[in-house]
C-alpha positions as CSV (number, residue, x, y, z in Angstrom):
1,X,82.7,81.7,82.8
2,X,86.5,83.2,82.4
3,X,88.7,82.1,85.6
4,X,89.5,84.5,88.2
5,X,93.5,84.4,87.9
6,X,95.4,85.5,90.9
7,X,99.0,85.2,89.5
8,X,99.9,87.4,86.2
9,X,103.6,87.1,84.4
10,X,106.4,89.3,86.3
11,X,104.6,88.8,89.8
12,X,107.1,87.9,93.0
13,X,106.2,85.3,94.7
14,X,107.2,83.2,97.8
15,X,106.1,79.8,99.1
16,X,104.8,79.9,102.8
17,X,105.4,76.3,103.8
18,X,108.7,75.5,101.5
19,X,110.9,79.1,102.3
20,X,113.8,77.2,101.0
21,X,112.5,77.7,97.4
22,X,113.5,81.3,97.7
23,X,111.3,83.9,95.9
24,X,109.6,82.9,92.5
25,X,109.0,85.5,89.4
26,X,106.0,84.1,87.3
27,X,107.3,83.4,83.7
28,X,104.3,81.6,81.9
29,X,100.9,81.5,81.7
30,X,98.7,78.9,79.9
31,X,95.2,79.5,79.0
32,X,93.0,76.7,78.1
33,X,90.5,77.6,75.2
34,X,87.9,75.2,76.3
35,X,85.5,75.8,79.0
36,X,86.3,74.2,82.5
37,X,90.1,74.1,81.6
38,X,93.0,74.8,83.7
39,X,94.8,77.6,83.8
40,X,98.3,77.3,85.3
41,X,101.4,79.6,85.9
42,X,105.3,78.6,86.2
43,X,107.2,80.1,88.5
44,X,111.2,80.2,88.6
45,X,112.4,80.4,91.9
46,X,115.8,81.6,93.6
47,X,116.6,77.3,94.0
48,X,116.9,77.1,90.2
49,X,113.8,74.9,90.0
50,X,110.6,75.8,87.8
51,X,107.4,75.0,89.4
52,X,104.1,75.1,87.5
53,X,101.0,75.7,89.6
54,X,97.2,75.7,89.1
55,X,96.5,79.7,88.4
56,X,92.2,79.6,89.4
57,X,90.7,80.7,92.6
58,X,87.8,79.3,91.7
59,X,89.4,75.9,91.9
60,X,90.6,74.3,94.9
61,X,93.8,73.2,94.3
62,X,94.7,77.2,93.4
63,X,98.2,77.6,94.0
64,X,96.9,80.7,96.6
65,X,95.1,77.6,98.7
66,X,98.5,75.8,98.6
67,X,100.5,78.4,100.1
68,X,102.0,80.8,97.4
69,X,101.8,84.2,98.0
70,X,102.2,88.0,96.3
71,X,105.5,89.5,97.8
């Protein structure tokens, strides 16, 4: 079953609980070729810092569930 990704590269994005990030532009995504693997995304944001994040919905540690959000 292919995961149902909810960030794609160029998105803006913005952390609800840690503001002081700033906002994010996605710059990567990884695929994983085998069934059941992660798929994550890394975001730049304003702060300088690049912050990789689980990219599924259908798993629970999504980056969505954690707080990151579409601007």
């Amino acid at each position: 079953m292919a995961p149902r990704l909810y960030l794609r590269v160029g998105d803006t994005v913005e952390h609800l609980r840690y503001t002081f990030w700033g906002k994010g532009e996605v710059v990567e995504e990884k695929h994983s070729c085998l069934s059941g693997g992660f798929c994550l995304v890394r975001v730049l944001f304003d702060d300088g810092v690049e912050r990789s994040f689980i990219n599924d919905l259908d798993h629970q540690h999504c980056c969505y569930y954690f707080g990151v959000r579409l601007l």
